[in-house]
N, C-alpha and C positions, 0 to 999 in steps of 0.2 A: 221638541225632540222627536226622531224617529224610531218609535216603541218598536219597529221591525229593525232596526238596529243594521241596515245594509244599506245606509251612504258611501259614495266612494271614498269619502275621506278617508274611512280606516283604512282604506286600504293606503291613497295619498302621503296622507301622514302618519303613517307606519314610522315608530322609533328608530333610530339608526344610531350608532356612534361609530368614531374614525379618530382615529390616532394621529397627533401630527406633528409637525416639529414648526419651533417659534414659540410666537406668546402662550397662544391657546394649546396646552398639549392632547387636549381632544375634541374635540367635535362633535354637536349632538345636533339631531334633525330628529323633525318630525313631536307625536306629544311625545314630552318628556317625565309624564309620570304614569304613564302606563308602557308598558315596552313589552308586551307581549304582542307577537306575531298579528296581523291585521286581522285573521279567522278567527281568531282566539279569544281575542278582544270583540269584536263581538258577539260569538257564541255568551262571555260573560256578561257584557251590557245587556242581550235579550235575556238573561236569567233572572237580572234584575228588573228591566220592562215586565215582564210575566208576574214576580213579587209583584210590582206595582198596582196590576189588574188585576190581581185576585186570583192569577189563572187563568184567565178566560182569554182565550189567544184571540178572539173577534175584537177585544176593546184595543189591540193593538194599533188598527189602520182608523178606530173610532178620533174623528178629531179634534173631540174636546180634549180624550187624554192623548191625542197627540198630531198636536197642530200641525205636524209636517203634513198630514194628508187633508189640509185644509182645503174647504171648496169653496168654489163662488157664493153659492148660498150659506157659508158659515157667516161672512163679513157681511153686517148690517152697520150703517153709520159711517162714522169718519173718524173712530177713533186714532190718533195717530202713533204709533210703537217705536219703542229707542231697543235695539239689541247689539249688543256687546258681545264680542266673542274672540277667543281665540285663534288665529290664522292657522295654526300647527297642530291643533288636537285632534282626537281622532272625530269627533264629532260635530267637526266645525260646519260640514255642511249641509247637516240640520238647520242651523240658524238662514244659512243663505239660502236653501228652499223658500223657509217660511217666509224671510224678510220678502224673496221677489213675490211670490203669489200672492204680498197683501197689496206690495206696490201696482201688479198685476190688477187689482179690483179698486186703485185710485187710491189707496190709504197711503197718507204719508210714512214713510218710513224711514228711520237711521240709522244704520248701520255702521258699527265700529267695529273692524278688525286688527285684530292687535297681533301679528308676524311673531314665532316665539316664543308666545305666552302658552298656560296650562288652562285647563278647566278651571273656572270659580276664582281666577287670578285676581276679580278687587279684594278681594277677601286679604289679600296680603299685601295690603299699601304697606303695612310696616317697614316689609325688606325679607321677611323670613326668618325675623330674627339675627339679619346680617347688618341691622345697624345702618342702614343704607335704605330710605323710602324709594319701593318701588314704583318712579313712576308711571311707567303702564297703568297700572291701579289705582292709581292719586288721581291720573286724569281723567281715567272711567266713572271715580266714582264723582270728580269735577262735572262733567257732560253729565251724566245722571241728573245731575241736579240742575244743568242750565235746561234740559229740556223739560224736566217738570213746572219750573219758572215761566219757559217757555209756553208750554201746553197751559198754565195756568193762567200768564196774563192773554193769553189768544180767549178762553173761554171767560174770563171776566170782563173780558168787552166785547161780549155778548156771540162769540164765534168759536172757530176750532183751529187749529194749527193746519197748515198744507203745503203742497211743495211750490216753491217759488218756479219750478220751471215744471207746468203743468203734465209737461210730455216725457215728464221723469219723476216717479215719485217717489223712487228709492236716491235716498241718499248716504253712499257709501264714504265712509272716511278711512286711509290706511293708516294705520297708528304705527311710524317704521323706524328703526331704530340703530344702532349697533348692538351687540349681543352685552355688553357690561357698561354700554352707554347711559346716561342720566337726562337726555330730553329725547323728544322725539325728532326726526330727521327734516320732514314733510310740515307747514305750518299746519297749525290747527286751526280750523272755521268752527266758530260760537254760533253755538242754537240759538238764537236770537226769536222773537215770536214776529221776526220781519214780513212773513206770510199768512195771510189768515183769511178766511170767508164767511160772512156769515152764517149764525145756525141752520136758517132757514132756506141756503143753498144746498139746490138739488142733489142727490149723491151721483 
């Protein structure tokens, strides 16, 4: 996350609603559970970054508490990262920073974007209580688990997970949908541990 709290998304995905005639009688854009003005939202997000630090407005750009201002020298090794995110929230690109600057220094990386979703959205595979599993959620927390399988058999025969197409090492997948639809649009590709390299290749 970006402790300085001024990616453009807020501004990007700034809430919207619109009134319409047909099925849908309104229309909602952008995150849809914060809907306060794009400055506002986040003057309120750096209130809460600041709670997080203690105060101390230096540990905001520090990149352990806050990996957006990652550097080449933060990344030692090969570990490989799965980030899940929502396409529409206000802070969606936080995650897309981070994800490119690790792919940026060779680390594998996975990225899901999910078009429409909110912040924290596996958390409600249920449906919201609408009786209805959300699958956005089902799926995230599906892939979660294929690439810890994944990462796991890579490092039990004796390596680490990596990008099959070496001159690309983010791997982005668009999770797309209709707005009250039940699969997704786009097939979905399985984290499979089909790429791997020895431990003891060079970084």
């Amino acid at each position: 996350t970006n402790l300085e709290c001024d990616t453009p998304t807020y501004y990007y995905n700034t809430f919207g609603s619109r009134a319409t005639t047909g099925h849908h009688s309104t229309v909602y854009t952008g995150d849809i559970i914060f809907h306060e003005p794009a400055a506002e939202n986040a003057r309120a997000y750096r209130q809460v970054a600041m709670l997080y630090v203690a105060q101390n407005e230096t540990m905001l750009k520090d990149p352990v508490a806050s990996p957006f201002f990652l550097r080449p020298s933060n990344v030692q090794g090969r570990t490989p990262f799965y980030v899940v995110v929502s396409g529409t929230e206000s802070i969606a690109g936080d995650s897309w920073v981070f994800a490119s600057k690790l792919a940026q220094q060779g680390v594998r990386v996975d990225l899901d974007v999910y078009p429409g979703m909110w912040h924290v959205f596996p958390m409600y595979a249920d449906g919201c209580g609408s009786g209805q599993p959300l699958w956005q959620a089902n799926l995230a927390l599906n892939r979660t688990g294929e690439f810890v399988r994944a990462v796991a058999s890579a490092a039990s025969a004796g390596g680490f997970l990596v990008s099959c197409d070496q001159s690309a090492s983010l791997r982005t997948s668009l999770h797309y949908g209709e707005p009250l639809g039940h699969a997704p649009w786009i097939p979905v590709n399985h984290m499979h541990a089909e790429c791997t390299a020895d431990s003891d290749t060079p970084a």
